[in-house]
C-alpha positions as CSV (number, residue, x, y, z in Angstrom):
1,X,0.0,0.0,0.0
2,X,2.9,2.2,0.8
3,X,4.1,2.5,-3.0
4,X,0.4,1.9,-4.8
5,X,-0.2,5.5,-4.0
6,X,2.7,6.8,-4.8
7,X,3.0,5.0,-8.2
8,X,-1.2,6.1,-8.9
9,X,0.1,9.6,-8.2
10,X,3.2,9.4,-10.6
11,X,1.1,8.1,-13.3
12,X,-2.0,10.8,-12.1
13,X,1.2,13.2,-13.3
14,X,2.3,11.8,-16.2
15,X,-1.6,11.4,-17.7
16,X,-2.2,15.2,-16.8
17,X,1.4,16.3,-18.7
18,X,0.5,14.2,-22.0
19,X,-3.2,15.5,-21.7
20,X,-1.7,19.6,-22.1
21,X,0.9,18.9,-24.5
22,X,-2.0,17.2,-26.5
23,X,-3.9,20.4,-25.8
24,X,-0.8,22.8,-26.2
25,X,-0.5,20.8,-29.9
26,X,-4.0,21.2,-30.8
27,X,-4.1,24.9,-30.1
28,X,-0.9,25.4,-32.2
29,X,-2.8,23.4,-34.6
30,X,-5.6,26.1,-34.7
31,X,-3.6,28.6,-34.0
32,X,-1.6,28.3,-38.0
33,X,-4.7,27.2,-39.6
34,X,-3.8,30.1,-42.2
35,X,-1.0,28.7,-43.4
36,X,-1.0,28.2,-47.2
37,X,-1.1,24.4,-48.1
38,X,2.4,23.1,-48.9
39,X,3.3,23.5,-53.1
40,X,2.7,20.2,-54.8
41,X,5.8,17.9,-55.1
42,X,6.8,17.7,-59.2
43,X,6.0,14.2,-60.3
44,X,9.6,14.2,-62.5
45,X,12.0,16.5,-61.0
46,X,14.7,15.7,-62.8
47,X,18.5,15.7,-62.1
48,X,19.4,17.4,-59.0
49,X,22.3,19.9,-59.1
50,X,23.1,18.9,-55.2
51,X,22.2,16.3,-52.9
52,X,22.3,14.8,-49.4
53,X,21.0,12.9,-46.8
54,X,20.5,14.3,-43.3
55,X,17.8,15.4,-41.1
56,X,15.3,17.7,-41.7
57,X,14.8,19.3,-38.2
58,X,11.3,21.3,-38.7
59,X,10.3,24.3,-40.2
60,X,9.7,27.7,-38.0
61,X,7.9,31.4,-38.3
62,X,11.1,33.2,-40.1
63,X,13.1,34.7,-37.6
64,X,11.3,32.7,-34.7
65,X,13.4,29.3,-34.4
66,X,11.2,29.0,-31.1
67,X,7.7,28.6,-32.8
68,X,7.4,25.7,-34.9
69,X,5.0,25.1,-37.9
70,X,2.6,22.4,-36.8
71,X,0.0,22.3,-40.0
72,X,1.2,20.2,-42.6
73,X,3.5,18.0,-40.6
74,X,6.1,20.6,-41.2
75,X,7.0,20.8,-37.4
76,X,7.9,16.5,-37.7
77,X,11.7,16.1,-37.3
78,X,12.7,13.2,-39.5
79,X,15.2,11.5,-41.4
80,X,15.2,13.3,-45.1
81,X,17.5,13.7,-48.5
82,X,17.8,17.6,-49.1
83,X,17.8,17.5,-53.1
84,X,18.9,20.7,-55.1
85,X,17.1,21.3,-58.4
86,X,17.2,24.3,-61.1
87,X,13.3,24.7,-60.4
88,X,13.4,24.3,-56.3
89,X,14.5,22.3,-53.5
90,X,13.0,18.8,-52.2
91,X,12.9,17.6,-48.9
92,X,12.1,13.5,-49.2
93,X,11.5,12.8,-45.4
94,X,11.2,9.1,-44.2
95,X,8.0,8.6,-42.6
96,X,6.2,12.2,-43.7
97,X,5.2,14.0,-46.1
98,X,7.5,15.2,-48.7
99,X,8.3,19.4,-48.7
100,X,8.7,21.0,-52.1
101,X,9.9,24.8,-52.1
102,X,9.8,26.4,-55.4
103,X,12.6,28.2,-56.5
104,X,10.6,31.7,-56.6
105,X,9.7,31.0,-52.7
106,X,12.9,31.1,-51.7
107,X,14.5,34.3,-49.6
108,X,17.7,33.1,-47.9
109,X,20.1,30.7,-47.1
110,X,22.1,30.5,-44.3
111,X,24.3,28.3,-41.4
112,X,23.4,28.2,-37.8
113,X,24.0,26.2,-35.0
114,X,20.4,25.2,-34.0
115,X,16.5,25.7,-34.0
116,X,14.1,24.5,-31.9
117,X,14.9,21.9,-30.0
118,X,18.4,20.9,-32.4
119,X,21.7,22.5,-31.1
120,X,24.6,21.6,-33.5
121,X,28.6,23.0,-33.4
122,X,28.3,27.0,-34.6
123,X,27.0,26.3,-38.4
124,X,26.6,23.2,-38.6
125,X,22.7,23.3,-39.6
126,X,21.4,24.8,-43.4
127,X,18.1,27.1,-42.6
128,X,16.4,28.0,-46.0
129,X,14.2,30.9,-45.5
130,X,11.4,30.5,-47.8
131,X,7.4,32.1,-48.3
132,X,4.4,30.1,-48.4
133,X,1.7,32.2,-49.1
134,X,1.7,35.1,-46.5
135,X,4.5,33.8,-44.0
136,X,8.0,33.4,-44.2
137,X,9.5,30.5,-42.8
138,X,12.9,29.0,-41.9
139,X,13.2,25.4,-42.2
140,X,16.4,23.3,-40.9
141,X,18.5,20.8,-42.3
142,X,21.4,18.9,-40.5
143,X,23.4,17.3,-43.2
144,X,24.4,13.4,-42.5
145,X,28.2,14.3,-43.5
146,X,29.7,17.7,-43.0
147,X,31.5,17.9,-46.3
148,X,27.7,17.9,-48.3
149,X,27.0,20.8,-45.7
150,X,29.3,22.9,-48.1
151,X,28.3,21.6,-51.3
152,X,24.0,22.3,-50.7
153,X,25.0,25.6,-49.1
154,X,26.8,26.9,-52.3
155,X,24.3,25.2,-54.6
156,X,21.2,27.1,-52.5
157,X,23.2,30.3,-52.8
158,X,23.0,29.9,-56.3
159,X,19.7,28.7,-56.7
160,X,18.4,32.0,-55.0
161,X,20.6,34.7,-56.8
162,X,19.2,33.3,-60.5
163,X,15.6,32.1,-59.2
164,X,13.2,34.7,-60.7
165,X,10.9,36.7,-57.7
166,X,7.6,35.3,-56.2
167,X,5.2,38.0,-57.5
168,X,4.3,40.0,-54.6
169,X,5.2,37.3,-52.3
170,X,7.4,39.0,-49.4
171,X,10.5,40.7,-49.2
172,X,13.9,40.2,-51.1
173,X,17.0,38.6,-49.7
C-alpha cells in the first residue's frame, strides 16, 4: 500500500502532462490554420544539381526558431534527403510528407548552429528561409556528413541569386 499511492500519483502526473501537451498541440494546430497548403511535389524533378541525406529538423515562423510550424506536418523532425534542383529544393523525409519549395519561394540561405529543439557546433545546420503564401519560414536541415553541408549551401546560394521573384510574395534577400 505504501508505493500503490505513490506509483497512482506518478502516473495521475504523467496522464495530466500528455493530456496539455496534447492540448498545447492542438491549439498550435488552430492557431496556423492560415497557413497556405504546402506546393505540390513535381511528379519528374529531374536531375538534381546537389544532394544529401540528413535530417530535416522542422520548419519555424522566419526569424522565430522557437515557434514551430505544426499544420502540414512541417514541425515533424525526421530523417530526409535535401535535393537541389534548377526549379526548387526537395525535402524527401522518411516517414512524412515530402516538402517542395519552389525556386521563386525562396529568400535566404544561411548556417546556424540550432532551432528548436536541435543544437549543432556553430553552423553546422542549413536554414532556408522560404514564403508560403503570406509567411516566411525557416526550415532546418542537419546534413548526414559535413562535407555535403558545403556543397548544398553553395548550390542554394545559387539557386536563390538566378531564381526569378515570387510576384508580390514578401521581401527580397
Amino acid at each position: 500500500m505504501d508505493k500503490i499511492l505513490p506509483g497512482l500519483a506518478m502516473l495521475a502526473i504523467a496522464a495530466v502532462v500528455f493530456v496539455l501537451l496534447a492540448i498545447g498541440w492542438r491549439n498550435r494546430l488552430r492557431r496556423q490554420s492560415d497557413v497556405d497548403p504546402l506546393p505540390p511535389v513535381p511528379e519528374a524533378p529531374g536531375e538534381p544539381g546537389a544532394f544529401a541525406e540528413g535530417q530535416y529538423v522542422a520548419t519555424t515562423t522566419g526569424g522565430d526558431w522557437l515557434d514551430r510550424i505544426a499544420v502540414h506536418g512541417l514541425g515533424i523532425r525526421t530523417n530526409s534527403t535535401l535535393a537541389v534542383y534548377p526549379h526548387g529544393v526537395l525535402f524527401g523525409r522518411s516517414g512524412a510528407q515530402a516538402v517542395y519549395i519552389p525556386a521563386a519561394s525562396l529568400r535566404g540561405v544561411r548556417l546556424d548552429s540550432g532551432m528548436t529543439g536541435k543544437f549543432v557546433e556553430k553552423d553546422g545546420l542549413l536554414v532556408l528561409t522560404w514564403m508560403l503564401g503570406a509567411h516566411e519560414l525557416d526550415t532546418g536541415f542537419r546534413t548526414r556528413r559535413a562535407t555535403d553541408k558545403d556543397t548544398l549551401y553553395a548550390a542554394l546560394q545559387d539557386l536563390i541569386s538566378t531564381a526569378p521573384a515570387a510576384g508580390g510574395a514578401g521581401s527580397g534577400q
